[in-house]
Gaussian input, Z-matrix of N, CA and C with variables (Angstrom, degrees):
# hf/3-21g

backbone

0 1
 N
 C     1     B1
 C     2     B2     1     A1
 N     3     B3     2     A2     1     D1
 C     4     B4     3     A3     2     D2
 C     5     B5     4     A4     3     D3
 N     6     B6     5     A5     4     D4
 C     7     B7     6     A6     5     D5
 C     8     B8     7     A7     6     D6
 N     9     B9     8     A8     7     D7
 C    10    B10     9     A9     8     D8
 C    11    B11    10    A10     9     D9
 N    12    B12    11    A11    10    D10
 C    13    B13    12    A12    11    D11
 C    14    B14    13    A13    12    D12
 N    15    B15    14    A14    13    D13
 C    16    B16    15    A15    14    D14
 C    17    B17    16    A16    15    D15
 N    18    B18    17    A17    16    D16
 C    19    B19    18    A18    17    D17
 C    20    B20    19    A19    18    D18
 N    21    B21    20    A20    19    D19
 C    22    B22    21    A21    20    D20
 C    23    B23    22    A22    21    D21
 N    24    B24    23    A23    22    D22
 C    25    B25    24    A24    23    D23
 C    26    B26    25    A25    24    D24
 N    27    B27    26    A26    25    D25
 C    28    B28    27    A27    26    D26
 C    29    B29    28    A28    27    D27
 N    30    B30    29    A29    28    D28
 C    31    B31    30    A30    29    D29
 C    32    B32    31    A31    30    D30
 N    33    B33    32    A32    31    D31
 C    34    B34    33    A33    32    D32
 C    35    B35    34    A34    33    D33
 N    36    B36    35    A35    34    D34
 C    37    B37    36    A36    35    D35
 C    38    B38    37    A37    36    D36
 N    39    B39    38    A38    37    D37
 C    40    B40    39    A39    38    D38
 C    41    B41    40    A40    39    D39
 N    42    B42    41    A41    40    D40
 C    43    B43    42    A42    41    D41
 C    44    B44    43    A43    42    D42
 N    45    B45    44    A44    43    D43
 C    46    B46    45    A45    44    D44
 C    47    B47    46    A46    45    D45
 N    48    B48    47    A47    46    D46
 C    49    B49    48    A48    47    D47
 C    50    B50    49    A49    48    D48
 N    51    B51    50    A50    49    D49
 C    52    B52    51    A51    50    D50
 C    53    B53    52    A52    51    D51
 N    54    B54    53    A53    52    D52
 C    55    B55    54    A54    53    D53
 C    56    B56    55    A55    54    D54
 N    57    B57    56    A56    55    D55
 C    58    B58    57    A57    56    D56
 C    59    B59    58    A58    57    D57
 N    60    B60    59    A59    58    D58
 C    61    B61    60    A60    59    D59
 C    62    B62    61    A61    60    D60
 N    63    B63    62    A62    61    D61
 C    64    B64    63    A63    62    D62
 C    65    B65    64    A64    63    D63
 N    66    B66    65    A65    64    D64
 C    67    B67    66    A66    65    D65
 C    68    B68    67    A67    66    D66
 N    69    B69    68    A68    67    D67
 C    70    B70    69    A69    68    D68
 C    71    B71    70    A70    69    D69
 N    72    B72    71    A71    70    D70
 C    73    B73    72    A72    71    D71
 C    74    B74    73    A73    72    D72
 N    75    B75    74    A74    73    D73
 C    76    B76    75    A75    74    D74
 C    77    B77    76    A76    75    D75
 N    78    B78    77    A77    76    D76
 C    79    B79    78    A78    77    D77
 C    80    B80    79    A79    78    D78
 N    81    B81    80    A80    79    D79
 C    82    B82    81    A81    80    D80
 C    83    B83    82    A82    81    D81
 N    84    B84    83    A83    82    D82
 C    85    B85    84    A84    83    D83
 C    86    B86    85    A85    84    D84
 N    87    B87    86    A86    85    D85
 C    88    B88    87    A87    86    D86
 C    89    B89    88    A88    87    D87
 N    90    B90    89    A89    88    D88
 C    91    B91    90    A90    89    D89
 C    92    B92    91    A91    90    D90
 N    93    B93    92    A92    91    D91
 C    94    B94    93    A93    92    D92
 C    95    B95    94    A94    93    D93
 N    96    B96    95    A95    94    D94
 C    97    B97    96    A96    95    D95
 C    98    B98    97    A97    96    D96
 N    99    B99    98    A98    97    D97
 C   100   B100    99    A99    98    D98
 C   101   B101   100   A100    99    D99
 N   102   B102   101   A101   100   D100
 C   103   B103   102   A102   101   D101
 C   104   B104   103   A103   102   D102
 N   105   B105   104   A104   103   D103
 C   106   B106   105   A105   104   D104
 C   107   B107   106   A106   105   D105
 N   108   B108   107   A107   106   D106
 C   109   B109   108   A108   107   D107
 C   110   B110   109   A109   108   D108
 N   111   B111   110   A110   109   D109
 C   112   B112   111   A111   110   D110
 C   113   B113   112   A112   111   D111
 N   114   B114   113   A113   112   D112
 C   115   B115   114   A114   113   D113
 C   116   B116   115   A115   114   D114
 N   117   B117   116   A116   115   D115
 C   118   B118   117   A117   116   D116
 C   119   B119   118   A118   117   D117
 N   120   B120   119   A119   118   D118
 C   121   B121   120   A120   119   D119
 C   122   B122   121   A121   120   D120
 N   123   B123   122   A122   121   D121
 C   124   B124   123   A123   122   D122
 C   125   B125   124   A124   123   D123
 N   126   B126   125   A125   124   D124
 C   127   B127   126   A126   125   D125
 C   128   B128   127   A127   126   D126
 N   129   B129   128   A128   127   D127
 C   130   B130   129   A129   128   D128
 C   131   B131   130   A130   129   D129
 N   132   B132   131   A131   130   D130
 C   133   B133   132   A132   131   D131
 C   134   B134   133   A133   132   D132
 N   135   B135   134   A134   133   D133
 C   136   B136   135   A135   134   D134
 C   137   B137   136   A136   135   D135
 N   138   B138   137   A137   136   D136
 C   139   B139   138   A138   137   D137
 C   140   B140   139   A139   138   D138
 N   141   B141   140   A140   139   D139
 C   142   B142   141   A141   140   D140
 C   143   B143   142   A142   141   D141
 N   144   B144   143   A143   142   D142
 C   145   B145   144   A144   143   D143
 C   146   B146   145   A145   144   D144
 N   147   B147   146   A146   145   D145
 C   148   B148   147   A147   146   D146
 C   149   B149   148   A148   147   D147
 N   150   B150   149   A149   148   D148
 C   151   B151   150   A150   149   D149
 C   152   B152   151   A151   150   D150
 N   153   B153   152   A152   151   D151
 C   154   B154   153   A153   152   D152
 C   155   B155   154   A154   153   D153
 N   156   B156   155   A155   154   D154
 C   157   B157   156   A156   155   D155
 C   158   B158   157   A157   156   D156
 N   159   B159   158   A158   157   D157
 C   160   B160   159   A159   158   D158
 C   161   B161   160   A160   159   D159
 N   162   B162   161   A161   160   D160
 C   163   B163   162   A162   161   D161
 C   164   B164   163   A163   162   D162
 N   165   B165   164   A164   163   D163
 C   166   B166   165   A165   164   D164
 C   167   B167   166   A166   165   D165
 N   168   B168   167   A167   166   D166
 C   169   B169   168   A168   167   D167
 C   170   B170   169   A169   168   D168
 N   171   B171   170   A170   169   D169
 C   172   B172   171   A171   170   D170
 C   173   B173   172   A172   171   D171
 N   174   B174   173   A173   172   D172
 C   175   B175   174   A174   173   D173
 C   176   B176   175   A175   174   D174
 N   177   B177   176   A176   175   D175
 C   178   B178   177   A177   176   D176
 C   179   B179   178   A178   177   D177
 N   180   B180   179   A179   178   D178
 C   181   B181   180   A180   179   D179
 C   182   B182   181   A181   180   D180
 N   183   B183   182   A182   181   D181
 C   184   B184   183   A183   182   D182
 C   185   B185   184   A184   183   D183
 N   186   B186   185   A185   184   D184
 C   187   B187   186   A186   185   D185
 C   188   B188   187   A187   186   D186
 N   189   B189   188   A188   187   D187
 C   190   B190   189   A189   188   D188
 C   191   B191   190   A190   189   D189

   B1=1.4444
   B2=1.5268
   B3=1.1925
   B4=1.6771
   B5=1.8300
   B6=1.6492
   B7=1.5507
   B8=2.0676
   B9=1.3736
   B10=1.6201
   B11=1.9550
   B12=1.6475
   B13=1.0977
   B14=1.3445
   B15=1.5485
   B16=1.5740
   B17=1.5625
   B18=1.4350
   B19=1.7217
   B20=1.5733
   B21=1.5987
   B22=1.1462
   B23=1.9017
   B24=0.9191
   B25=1.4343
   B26=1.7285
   B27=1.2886
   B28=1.7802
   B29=1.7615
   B30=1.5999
   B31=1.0870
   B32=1.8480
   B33=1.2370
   B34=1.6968
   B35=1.1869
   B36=1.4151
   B37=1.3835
   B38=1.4448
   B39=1.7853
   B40=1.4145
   B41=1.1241
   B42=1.9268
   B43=1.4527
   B44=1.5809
   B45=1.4624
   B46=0.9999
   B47=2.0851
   B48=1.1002
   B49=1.2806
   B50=1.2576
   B51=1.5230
   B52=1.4507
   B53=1.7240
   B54=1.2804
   B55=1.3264
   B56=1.5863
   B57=1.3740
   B58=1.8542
   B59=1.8974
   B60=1.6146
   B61=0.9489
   B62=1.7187
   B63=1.3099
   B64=1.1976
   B65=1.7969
   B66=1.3575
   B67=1.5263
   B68=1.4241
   B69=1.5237
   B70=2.1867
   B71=0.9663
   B72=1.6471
   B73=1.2387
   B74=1.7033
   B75=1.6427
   B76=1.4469
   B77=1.6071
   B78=1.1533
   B79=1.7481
   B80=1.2988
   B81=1.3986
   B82=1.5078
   B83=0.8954
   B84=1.9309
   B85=1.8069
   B86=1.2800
   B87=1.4141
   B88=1.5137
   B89=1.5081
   B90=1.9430
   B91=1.0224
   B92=0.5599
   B93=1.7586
   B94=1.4369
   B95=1.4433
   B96=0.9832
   B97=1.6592
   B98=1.4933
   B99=1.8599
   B100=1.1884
   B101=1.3743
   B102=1.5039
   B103=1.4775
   B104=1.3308
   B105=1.3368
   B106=1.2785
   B107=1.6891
   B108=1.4771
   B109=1.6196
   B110=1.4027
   B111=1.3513
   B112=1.5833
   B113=1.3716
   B114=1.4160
   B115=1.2074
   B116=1.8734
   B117=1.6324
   B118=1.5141
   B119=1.3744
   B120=1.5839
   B121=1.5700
   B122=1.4821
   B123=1.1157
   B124=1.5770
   B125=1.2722
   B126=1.6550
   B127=1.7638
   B128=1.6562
   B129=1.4452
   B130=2.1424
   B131=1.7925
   B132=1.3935
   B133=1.0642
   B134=1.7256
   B135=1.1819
   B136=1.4893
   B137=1.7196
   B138=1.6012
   B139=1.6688
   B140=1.9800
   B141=1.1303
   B142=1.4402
   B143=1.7862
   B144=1.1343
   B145=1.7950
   B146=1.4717
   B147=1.1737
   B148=1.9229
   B149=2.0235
   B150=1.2377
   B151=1.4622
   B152=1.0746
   B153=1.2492
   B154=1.3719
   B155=1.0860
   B156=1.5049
   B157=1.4283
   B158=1.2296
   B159=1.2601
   B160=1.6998
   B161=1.3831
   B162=1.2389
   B163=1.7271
   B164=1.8208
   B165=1.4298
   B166=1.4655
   B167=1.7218
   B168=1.4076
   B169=0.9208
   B170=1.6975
   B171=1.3280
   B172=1.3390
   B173=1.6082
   B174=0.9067
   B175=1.9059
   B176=1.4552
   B177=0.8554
   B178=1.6868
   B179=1.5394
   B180=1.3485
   B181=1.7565
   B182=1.6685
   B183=1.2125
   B184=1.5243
   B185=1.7686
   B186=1.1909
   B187=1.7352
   B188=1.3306
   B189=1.1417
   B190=1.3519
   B191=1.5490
   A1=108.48
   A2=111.27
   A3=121.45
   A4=88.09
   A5=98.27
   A6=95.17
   A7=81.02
   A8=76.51
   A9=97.58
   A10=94.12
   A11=118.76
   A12=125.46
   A13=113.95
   A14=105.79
   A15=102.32
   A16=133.52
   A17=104.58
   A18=129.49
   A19=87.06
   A20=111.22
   A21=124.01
   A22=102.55
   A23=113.51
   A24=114.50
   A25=92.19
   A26=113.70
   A27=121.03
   A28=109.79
   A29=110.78
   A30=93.62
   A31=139.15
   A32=112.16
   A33=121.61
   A34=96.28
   A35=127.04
   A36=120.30
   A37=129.56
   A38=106.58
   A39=131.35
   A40=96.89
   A41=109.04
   A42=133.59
   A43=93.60
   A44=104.49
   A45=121.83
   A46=94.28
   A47=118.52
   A48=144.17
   A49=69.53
   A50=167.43
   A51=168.56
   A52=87.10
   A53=115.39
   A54=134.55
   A55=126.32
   A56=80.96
   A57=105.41
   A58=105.33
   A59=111.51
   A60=137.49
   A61=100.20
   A62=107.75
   A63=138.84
   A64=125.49
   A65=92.91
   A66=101.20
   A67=139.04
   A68=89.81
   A69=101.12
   A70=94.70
   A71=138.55
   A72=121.36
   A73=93.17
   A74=121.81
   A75=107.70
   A76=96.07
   A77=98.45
   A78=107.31
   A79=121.40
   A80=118.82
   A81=116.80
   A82=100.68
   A83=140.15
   A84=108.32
   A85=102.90
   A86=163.77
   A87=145.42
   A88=85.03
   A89=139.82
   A90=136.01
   A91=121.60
   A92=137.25
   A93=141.98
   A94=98.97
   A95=133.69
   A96=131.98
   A97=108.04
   A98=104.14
   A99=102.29
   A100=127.49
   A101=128.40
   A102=131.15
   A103=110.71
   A104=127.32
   A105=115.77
   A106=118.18
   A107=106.67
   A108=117.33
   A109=105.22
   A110=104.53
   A111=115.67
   A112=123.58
   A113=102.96
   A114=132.88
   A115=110.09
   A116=118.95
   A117=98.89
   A118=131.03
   A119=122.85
   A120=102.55
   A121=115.27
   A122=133.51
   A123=149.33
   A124=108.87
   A125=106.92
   A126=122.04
   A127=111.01
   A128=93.88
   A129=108.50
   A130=84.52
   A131=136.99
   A132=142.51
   A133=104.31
   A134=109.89
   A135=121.35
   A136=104.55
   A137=83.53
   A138=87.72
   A139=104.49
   A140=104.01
   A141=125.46
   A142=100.64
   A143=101.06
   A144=94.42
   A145=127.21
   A146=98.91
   A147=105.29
   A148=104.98
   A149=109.11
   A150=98.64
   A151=126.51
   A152=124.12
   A153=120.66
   A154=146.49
   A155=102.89
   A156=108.10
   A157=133.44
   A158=127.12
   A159=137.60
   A160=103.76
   A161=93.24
   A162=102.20
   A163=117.55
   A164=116.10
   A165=109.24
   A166=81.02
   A167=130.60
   A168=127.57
   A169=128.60
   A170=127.49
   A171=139.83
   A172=88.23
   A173=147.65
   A174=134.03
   A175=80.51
   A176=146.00
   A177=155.69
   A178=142.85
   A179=80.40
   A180=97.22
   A181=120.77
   A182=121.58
   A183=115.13
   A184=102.94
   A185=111.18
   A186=97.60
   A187=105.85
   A188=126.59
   A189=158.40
   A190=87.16
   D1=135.41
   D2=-169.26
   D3=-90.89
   D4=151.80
   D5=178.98
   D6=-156.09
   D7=-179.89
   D8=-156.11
   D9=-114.99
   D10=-18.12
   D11=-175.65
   D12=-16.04
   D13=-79.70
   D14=-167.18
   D15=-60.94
   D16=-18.66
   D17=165.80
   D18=-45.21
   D19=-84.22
   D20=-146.71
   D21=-55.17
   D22=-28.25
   D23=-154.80
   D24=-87.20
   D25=-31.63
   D26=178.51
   D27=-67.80
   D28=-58.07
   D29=162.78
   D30=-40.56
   D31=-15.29
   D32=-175.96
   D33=-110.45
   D34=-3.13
   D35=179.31
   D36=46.50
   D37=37.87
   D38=168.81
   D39=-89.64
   D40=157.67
   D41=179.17
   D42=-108.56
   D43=159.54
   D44=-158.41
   D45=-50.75
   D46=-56.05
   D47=-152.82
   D48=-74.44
   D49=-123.52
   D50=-73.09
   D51=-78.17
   D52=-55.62
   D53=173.48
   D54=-28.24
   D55=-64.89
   D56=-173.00
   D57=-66.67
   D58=-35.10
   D59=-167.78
   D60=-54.99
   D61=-69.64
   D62=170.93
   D63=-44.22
   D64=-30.09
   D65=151.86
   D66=-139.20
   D67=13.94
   D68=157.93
   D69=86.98
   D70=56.03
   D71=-159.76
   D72=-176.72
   D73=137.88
   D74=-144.39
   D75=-87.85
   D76=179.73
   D77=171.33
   D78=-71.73
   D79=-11.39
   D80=164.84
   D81=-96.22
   D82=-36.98
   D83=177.51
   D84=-55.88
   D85=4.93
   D86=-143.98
   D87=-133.33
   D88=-31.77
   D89=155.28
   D90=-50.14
   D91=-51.07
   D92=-171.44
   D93=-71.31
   D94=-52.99
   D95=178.86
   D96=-37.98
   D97=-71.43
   D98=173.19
   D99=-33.79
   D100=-59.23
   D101=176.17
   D102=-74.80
   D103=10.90
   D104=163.71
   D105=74.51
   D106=24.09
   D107=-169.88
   D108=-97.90
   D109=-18.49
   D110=177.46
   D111=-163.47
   D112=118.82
   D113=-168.03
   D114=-66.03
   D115=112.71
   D116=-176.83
   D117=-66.27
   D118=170.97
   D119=171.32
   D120=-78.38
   D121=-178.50
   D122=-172.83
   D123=-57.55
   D124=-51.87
   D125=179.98
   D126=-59.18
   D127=-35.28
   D128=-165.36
   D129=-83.36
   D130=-50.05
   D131=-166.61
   D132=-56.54
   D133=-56.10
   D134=-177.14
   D135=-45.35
   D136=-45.69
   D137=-149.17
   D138=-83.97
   D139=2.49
   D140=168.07
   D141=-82.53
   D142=-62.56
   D143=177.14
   D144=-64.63
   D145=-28.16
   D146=168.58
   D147=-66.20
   D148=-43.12
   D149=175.96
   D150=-67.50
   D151=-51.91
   D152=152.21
   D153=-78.87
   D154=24.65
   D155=176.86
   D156=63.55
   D157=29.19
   D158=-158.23
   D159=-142.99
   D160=139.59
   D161=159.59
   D162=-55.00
   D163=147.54
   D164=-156.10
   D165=-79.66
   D166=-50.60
   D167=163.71
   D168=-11.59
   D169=-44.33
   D170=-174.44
   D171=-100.22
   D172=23.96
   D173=-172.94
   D174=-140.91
   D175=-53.81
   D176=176.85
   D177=-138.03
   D178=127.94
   D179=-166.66
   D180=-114.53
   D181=160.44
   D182=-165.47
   D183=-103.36
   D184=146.51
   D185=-170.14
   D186=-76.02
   D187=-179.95
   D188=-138.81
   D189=-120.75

């Protein structure tokens, strides 16, 4: 699954760990997201779009 994570997280100029912090969740799940090694759950997904304010839809997309 393609995601927009690390864009979004550069623009606020958070580290991965500022990130993870922010949603209870370690600094390597927020790596693995980033590289796309692991896909989040629905609840972690949601709660990624409530922080940044985005549709989960626009933060992650399914490939082509």
């Amino acid at each position: 699954m393609k995601n927009r994570l690390r864009e979004l997280r550069a623009e606020r100029a958070w580290s991965q760990a500022d990130l993870a912090e922010k949603l209870g969740v370690s600094r390597q799940t927020i790596n693995a997201i980033e590289t796309e090694k692991y896909d989040p759950s629905l609840p972690l997904a949601l709660k990624i779009g409530l922080l940044f304010q985005q549709p989960v839809e626009v933060i992650f997309a399914l490939e082509a």
